[in-house]
C-alpha positions, 0 to 999 in steps of 0.5 A: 570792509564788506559788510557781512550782513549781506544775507538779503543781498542775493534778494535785491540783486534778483526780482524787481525791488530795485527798479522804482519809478523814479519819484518826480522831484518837484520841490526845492531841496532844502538839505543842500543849503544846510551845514554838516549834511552827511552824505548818504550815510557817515561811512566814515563813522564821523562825529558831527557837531549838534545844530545851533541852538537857535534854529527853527524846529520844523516837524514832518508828518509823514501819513498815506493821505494828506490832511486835504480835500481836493474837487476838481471844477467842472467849469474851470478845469482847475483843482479846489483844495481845502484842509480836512478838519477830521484828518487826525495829521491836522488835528495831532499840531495842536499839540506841537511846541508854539511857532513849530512849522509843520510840513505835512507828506502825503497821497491825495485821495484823488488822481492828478494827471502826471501834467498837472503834478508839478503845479498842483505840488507847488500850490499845495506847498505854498499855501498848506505846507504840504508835500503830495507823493503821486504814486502810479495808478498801479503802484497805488491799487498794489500798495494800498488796496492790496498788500496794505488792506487786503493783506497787512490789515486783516493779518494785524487783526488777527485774520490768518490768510487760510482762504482765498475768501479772507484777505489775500495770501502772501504775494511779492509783486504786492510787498515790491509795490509796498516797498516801491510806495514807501521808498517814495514817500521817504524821496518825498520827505528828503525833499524837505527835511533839513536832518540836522534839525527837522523831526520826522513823525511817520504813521501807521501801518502803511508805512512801516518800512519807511524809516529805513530808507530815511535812516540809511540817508540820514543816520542822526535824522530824528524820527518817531513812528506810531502805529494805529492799528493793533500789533497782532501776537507773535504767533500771528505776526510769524507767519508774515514772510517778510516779518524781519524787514517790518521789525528791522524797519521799526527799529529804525525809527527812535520812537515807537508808539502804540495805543496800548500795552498789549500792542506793544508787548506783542511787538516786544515779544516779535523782537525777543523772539525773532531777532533776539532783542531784550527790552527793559524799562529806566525810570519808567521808559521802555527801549530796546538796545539796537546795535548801540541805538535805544529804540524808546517804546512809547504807550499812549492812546490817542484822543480826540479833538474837543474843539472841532468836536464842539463846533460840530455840535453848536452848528445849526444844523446839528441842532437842527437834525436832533430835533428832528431824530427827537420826534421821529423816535419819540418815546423810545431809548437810542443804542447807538452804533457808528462803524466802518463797513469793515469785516472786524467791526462785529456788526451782525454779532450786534444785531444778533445780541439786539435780537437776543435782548428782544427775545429775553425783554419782549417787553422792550419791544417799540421802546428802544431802537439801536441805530446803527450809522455805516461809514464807507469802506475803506476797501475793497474786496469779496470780504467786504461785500460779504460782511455788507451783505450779511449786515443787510440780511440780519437786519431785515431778518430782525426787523421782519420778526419784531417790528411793526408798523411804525416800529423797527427795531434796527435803523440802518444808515448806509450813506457817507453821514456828515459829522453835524448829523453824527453829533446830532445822533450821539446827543441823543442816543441813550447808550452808544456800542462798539462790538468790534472783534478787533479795533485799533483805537476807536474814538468813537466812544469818545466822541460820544461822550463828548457829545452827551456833555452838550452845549449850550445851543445843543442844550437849547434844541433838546429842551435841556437845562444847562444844570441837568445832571449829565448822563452817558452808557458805553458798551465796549468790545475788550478787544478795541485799543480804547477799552483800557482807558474807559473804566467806567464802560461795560466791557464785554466780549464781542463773540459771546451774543448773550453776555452783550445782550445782558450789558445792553440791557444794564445799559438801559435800565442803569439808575440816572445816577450811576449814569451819570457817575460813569460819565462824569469819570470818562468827560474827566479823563477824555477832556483831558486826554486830548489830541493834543495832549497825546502828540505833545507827549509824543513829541516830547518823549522823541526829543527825549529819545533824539538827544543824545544823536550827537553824542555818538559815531554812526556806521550803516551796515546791512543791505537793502531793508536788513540796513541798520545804523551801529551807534557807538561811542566816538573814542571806539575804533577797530583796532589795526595790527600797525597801530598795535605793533608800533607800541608792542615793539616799544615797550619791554614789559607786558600783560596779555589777557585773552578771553577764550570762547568767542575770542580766540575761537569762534563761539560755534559749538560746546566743545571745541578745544583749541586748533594746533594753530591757537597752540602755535601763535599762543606759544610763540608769544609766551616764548617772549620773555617780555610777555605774561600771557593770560587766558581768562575764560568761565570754562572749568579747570579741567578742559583748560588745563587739558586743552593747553597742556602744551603751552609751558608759560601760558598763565590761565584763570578758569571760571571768571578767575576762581582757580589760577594757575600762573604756569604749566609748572605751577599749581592750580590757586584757589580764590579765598572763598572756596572753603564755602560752598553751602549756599549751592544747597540752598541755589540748586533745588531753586534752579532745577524747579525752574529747569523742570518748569521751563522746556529746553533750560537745563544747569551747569554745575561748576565747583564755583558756581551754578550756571541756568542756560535758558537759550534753547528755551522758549525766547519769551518764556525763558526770559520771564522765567530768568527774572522770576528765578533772578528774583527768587534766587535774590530773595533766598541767598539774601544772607549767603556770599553769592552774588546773583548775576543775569547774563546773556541767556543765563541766570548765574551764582557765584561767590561774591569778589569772582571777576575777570576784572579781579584777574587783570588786577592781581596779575598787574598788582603782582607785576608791579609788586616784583618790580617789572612795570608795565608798560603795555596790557592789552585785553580782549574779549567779547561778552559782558563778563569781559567789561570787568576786565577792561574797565579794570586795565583801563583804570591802571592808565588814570594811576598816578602811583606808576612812574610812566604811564602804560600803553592800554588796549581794551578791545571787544569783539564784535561792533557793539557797545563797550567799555573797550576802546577797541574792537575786532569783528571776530576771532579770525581778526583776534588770531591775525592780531596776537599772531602778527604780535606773536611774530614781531617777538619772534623777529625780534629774538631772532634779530637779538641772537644775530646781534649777540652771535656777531659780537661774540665773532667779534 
C-alpha cells in the first residue's frame, strides 16, 4: 500500500540528495553470512526469532574521527598509524562488558589518495578494528567545516545566524553534503555490522541523521546515540529548517543520551512541540513512545580517563616541565585557563574579570598570573580569526597597564601544548577557570582536579609530602554541561565581569581547609565517575532499551529522512473485508460498536454531523435483524440524537455511555449515578483558574462530565499545566465519585464506573440475558477511550459460561499501539468495511425473499 507519509518525497525526487558518491566497499561484508537477515527493511512486518544466546557481542562505535593518528613517511612513502590515547571513542571501551570486540568507524584527520584507500583500509581493520569512511575533499570541506561548524555548532550554542559575520545562514548544498556524509558513514557500518547481534553507538552532532539510514536497512539494529554538545532551547532549535528530519533521526536510535537535564528537556521539549510527542518517566527511566517504538532519554555526564591522566602525570617529563613553571613563577598564585580557540569559550570576558580583579586588589599585583593555554581550533572562519585576535589585543592591552618588568599578568600560550605540559600546569595552578558562554561537557575542570591530587613522582618534583593535605579551587560558567556535577566549584555567570572577578578573588584567598574540602568532595565524585563508569552505564540502559526488538513486528513507513519504524504487537493486523465477511456470513446473531469521531468520519473539524452516505450504509445494517448495531461516542445526547434521527434501529450511547438509547423509538437511559452532580461545583472553578492561566484552553461543559482541552495552548505549557490541573483536581475530588482522567490534550472528570467498555458489557449481557447468543462482536475505534471497549469484547471470547465461542474483532484506527488486534488506516477504510457488510446483509435478505417467494409459487 502507499505510504501516506510521503510528504518529503516531492523533496527527494528534486534537488540532489539523492545523487551520493558511491561509498568504496572495501571491507568484507559480514551481514551476508548471517541467519535471518532482513532484507532492507521487514515490509512484510515479519516476526524473526532472537539470536542465540551464545553469540559474540560486538560494539560499533560510530565517531567523525577515528581514534588514530596517521603521519605519512617521508622517506618511505608509506602510512604510520598509531592509536590516539586522548580519543574519547578509545577511552569510552574500558567500560565495555569483558571479551567485547569494539570495531571503530570513522574519518582519518588526514587525506588518503583514492589509490592507496583500499589498502590503508585493510591495514587499519587488521591491526585497529577500525573501519575508515574517506569522504571526498568536497563533501568533507561542506559537511564538516561548513554546515557541522559554521552552521550546526554555533546554532546548538545558541548563536542565531542573524549576520554573514556569525556563522553561516541556512544553505541546502551544505545540508546535502551533510546528508551525503552520514549516508556514508552509515554504508561504512553495514559493511561490518552483524544486525542480529552487533550494537551500534553513534556520536555527536556531526551525525544526527545517521540513525535513520541504519533503521531503514536494519529495523531491529540495536542503536544508541549520544550528543556531545548542548541541545539549544526550542526556541532556538525551530529556527532550524530541517528541524524535523534531526529529530525524526534521533528518534530512530533506541538510546538517546545527554550530559544534563537541561539538554535533554530541551530535546523533550522540540519533540512536544514539533511532532507532538509526550515523554514520561517508569520507574526512573525517561522515553518517548514513537509509533509503537520507546525511544529511552539517557542523562549522564561523561568523565575522564584517570589511567591515561596519571600516566601523563608520572612521565618525566611532567615533572620536569612543573619544576620548571615552579621557578619561573616563584612566589606568585596560578589561575588556570585551558580552552579551545573558540568564540563560545568567553575568554577576553576572562581577561576582562582579571583586569577588574586587578583594579579592585591592586595589592595582588606581581602576586598572581592567570595563564591562560589556547588549544588549536577546530575550525575555520572569520569568527575565529576575530575571537583569536580579540584574545590577543585584551591581553596586550592588560599586560601593558599592570605589568612590569619581569611581571604580566596574563601568560598567553598559543601552541598545540602536549599533555605532559598540561598536567605539569594544572599541578600547579592555585585555581583553575572555565568562563565559556556555552560548553558542552568540558573536562577540564576534571582534569585539573585530578591532577591536584598528584602522584607520587609528581609529589617528589614539587617537594611535597604524600600526606599534605589536598587542595584544589574551580570557577565555572553555569552555562558548561559539567557545572551540575561539580557542587563544590564556584559557579558563576560568565557575562557578568565583576560577579567572576569577585570568585576569582574567593578562589585565592579561600582558607586551606575549605580548600581542601571542596576537593575532597569533587576527587570523590570525579574518581568515581569515570569513563568508563559512563559507557558502562550506557551500554547497559541500551541493552535495556534493545530487549524487547523481538518481541514485536515492524513496518518501515515514510520516505527519504522522514522514514520511521511502526513497532507493533505480532497478533496486530489490518483487518480485509474478506476475512471479515467470511465469519459475518456465518454467524446469525451480532454486536456492532461503532466509535463516532475519527471512525466513521474523519476527525477534521468540531462539527461535522454525519454525510447521507453514513446514513445510508448504517441503515442498511441496522435493517439486518441479525444485527444490534451501536454507536458509542463521548459526544452529547443532543447532536447524536439530532444527527441520526433517521436511523430507526440504530442503538446509541453518548458521553462514553452516560446516557443510552437502545432505538429511535425508545428513551434516553441514564447511568445510575446522574442523581449526583455536585462535585461539578468543586471541579469547575478549579478548571476555569487554569483556563484563564493558560492561552488557548478553554472547558467543555457536558451533563456528565467537564472536559479541559489544552490543544490550541502552548504544547509544552499546556502539557505542564495538564498535570498540574491533574494533580490538583485529584487532591480536591479525593472524596467525590469522579474519576480524574488525562487524555489526549485534555484533562477530564467524569463519574466513577462511565466507560465505553461498560457499554459493550451491558449491551452483550443484555443479549445474552434474552437468550440471543452472540456469536460475532466487532468494535471499532480509534482513540484511548475506545481500548476500554475492546478489551472489554476481547474478554467475552476467554468466557467459559457461553456454549460456543463468538467471532471477536477488535479493531483500532490508525497503526499504532492497541489493545485491538485489528486495525484500519482510517475512516474511508472503516466506511468501505461496515458498507461491504452492510451489503452482504442486503444480498442476503434479497437472496432470502427470492427463496421464500419461490416456495410460495411452488
Amino acid at each position: 500500500m502507499f505510504s501516506r507519509s510521503c510528504i518529503s518525497l516531492l523533496e527527494l525526487a528534486s534537488g540532489d540528495m539523492l545523487n551520493f558518491p558511491p561509498t568504496p566497499r572495501n571491507l568484507p561484508r559480514l551481514m551476508t553470512t548471517v541467519r535471518g537477515i532482513m532484507p532492507e527493511i521487514e515490509g512484510n512486518g515479519g516476526l524473526q526469532s532472537p539470536p542465540p544466546p551464545d553469540c559474540c557481542e560486538k560494539i560499533i562505535v560510530v565517531a567523525n574521527f577515528l581514534p588514530i593518528n596517521a603521519q605519512k613517511d617521508v622517506n618511505s612513502g608509506k602510512w604510520c598509524f598509531s592509536l590516539d590515547e586522548d580519543s574519547l571513542s578509545l577511552q569510552l571501551t574500558d567500560g565495555f562488558p569483558p571479551g567485547t570486540k569494539v570495531v571503530f568507524v570513522g574519518s582519518l584527520k588526514v587525506e588518503i589518495d583514492i589509490s592507496e584507500q583500499e589498502v590503508v583500509s585493510q591495514k587499519l581493520l587488521e591491526e585497529f578494528n577500525c573501519a575508515p569512511t574517506f569522504l571526498p575533499s568536497d563533501i568533507q570541506k561542506k559537511y564538516y567545516h561548513g554546515f557541522c561548524k559554521q552552521y550546526l555548532w554555533p546554532l546548538f550554542h545558541y548563536m542565531m545566524p542573524m549576520c554573514l559575520d556569525h556563522g553561516n545562514r541556512f544553505d541546502r548544498k551544505l545540508w546535502q553534503a551533510y546528508v551525503c556524509a552520514n549516508k556514508m558513514f552509515a554504508d561504512k557500518v553495514m559493511e561490518v555490522i552483524n544486525p542480529e547481534e552487533d550494537y551500534v553507538w553513534v556520536h555527536d552532532y556531526h551525525l544526527m541523521i545517521l540513525p535513520t539510514f541504519l533503521r531503514k536497512h536494519f529495523a531491529r539494529v540495536k542503536l544508541g546515540f549520544f550528543l556531545h554538545s548542548p541541545f539549544p532551547s526550542s526556541e532556538i532549535y525551530r529556527s532550524l529548517p530541517v528541524r524535523d528530519e534531526i529529530l525524526r533521526a534521533l528518534l530512530n536510535a533506541d538510546l538517546v543520551g545527554f550530559h544534563t537535564f537541561d539538554y535533554a528537556r530541551h530535546f523533550l521539549s522540540c519533540c512536544s512541540r514539533m511532532l507532538g510527542l509526550e515523554y514520561e518517566s517508569k520507574r526512573g527511566y525517561i522515553g518517548v513512545d514513537y509509533f509503537g517504538r520507546r525511544v529511552n532519554i539517557k542523562i549522564q555526564p561523561v568523565g575522564i580517563h584517570l589511567g591515561w591522566l596519571q600516566s601523563a602525570l608520572n612521565h618525566p617529563l611532567s615533572s620536569t616541565k612543573a619544576e620548571q613553571i615552579q621557578q619561573q613563577f616563584k612566589g606568585k598564585k596560578l589561575i588556570l585557563g585551558v580552552d579551545d580557540m573558540d568564540i563560545f569559550k568567553g575568554i577576553s570576558l576572562k581577561f576582562l574579570a582579571m583586569e577588574k580583579l586587578l583594579l579592585q586588589r591592586p595589592e595582588l599585583l606581581g602576586k598572581i598570573v592567570l595563564v591562560q593555554i589556547l588549544n588549536p581550533a577546530r575550525s575555520t572562519g572569520k569568527d575565529v580569526q576575530e575571537a583569536k585576535r580579540e584574545t590577543y589585543m585584551t591581553a596586550t592591552r592588560i599586560n601593558e597597564a599592570f605589568g612590569f618588568p619581569g611581571y604580566e599578568p596574563i601568560h598567553l600560550i598559543d601552541r598545540d601544548v602536549p599533555l605532559y605540559e598540561k598536567t605539569a600546569y594544572y599541578s600547579l595552578a592555585e585555581c583553575c577557570i572555565v568562563n565559556a558562554v556555552r560548553d558542552g561537557m568540558n573536562l577540564m575542570p576534571y582534569k585539573y582536579t585530578i591532577c591536584r591530587q598528584g602522584t607520587p613522582k609528581m609529589d617528589e618534583a614539587l617537594s611535597l609530602s604524600s600526606d599534605s593535605p589536598r587542595t584544589s579551587t574551580l570557577v565555572v560558567s553555569e552555562f558548561i554541561g559539567c557545572s551540575p556535577s561539580l557542587s563544590g566549584a564556584i559557579r558563576v555567570n560568565p557575562w557578568d565581569v565583576e560577579a567572576v572577578a569577585d570568585a576569582l578573588n574567593v578562589a585565592i584567598t579561600m582558607p586551606d581547609v575549605e580548600k581542601h574540602l571542596r576537593h575532597e568532595k569533587h576527587y570523590k565524585y570525579i574518581s568515581s565517575h569515570d569513563v568508563a563508569y559512563w559507557s558502562r552505564s550506557f551500554f547497559q540502559d541500551l541493552e535495556r532499551a534493545c530487549k524487547d526488538h523481538y518481541s514485536k513486528r515492524c513496518w518501515g513507513i515514510g520516505f527519504g529522512l522522514n522514514f520511521r519504524i511502526l513497532s507493533l504487537s505480532p497478533s496486530f493486523r489490518k483487518l480485509s473485508i474478506d476475512h471479515i465477511l467470511s465469519s459475518y456470513r456465518k454467524t446469525s446473531r451480532r454486536a456492532i460498536f461503532l466509535d463516532y469521531d475519527g471512525t466513521v468520519v474523519p476527525q477534521t473539524s468540531i462539527s461535522k454531523p454525519p454525510s447521507p452516505e453514513v446514513i445510508s450504509v448504517l441503515n442498511n445494517l441496522c435493517s439486518d435483524p441479525k444485527n444490534i448495531v451501536f454507536m458509542v461516542s463521548g459526544r452529547g445526547k443532543k447532536s447524536l440524537g439530532e444527527w441520526f434521527s433517521q436511523c430507526e434501529n440504530l442503538g446509541i450511547a453518548a458521553e462514553h455511555g452516560y446516557f443510552i438509547r437502545w432505538s429511535r423509538k425508545s428513551d434516553w437511559e441514564t447511568a445510575p449515578l446522574a442523581a449526583d452532580v455536585e462535585w461539578k461545583q468543586i471541579a469547575e472553578p478549579v478548571m476555569k483558574l487554569y483556563t484563564e492561566a493558560t492561552d488557548g484552553s478553554y472547558i467543555e461543559t457536558k451533563e456528565s462530565a467537564l472536559v479541559w482541552h489544552h490543544q490550541d495552548a502552548d504544547p509544552y505549557f499546556g502539557s505542564c499545566q495538564a498535570m498540574e490541573l491533574l494533580d490538583h483536581l485529584e487532591n480536591v475530588l479525593a472524596n467525590e465519585p469522579v474519576v480524574v482522567k488525562r487524555g489526549q490534550q485534555i484533562v477530564e472528570v467524569k463519574p466513577q464506573g462511565i466507560t465505553k467498555g461498560l457499554v459493550a458489557d451491558k449491551v452483550l449481557s443484555m443479549m445474552i440475558n434474552e437468550g440471543k447468543l452472540v456469536d460475532f462482536v466487532m468494535c471499532i475505534g480509534d482513540d484511548r477511550s475506545d481500548e476500554d471497549m475492546f478489551e472489554s469484547i476481547s474478554s467475552i471470547a476467554s468466557n467459559s459460561c457461553l456454549p460456543t465461542v463468538p467471532e471477536v474483532f477488535a479493531c483500532t484506527v490508525g497503526q499504532k499501539p492497541s489493545k485491538a488486534k485489528y486495525y484500519l488506516d482510517d475512516s474511508v477504510d472503516v466506511m468501505a468495511l461496515i458498507g461491504g457488510l452492510a451489503a452482504s446483509s442486503l444480498k442476503s435478505r434479497s437472496n432470502t425473499a427470492i427463496q421464500v417467494s419461490l416456495e410460495n409459487v411452488v
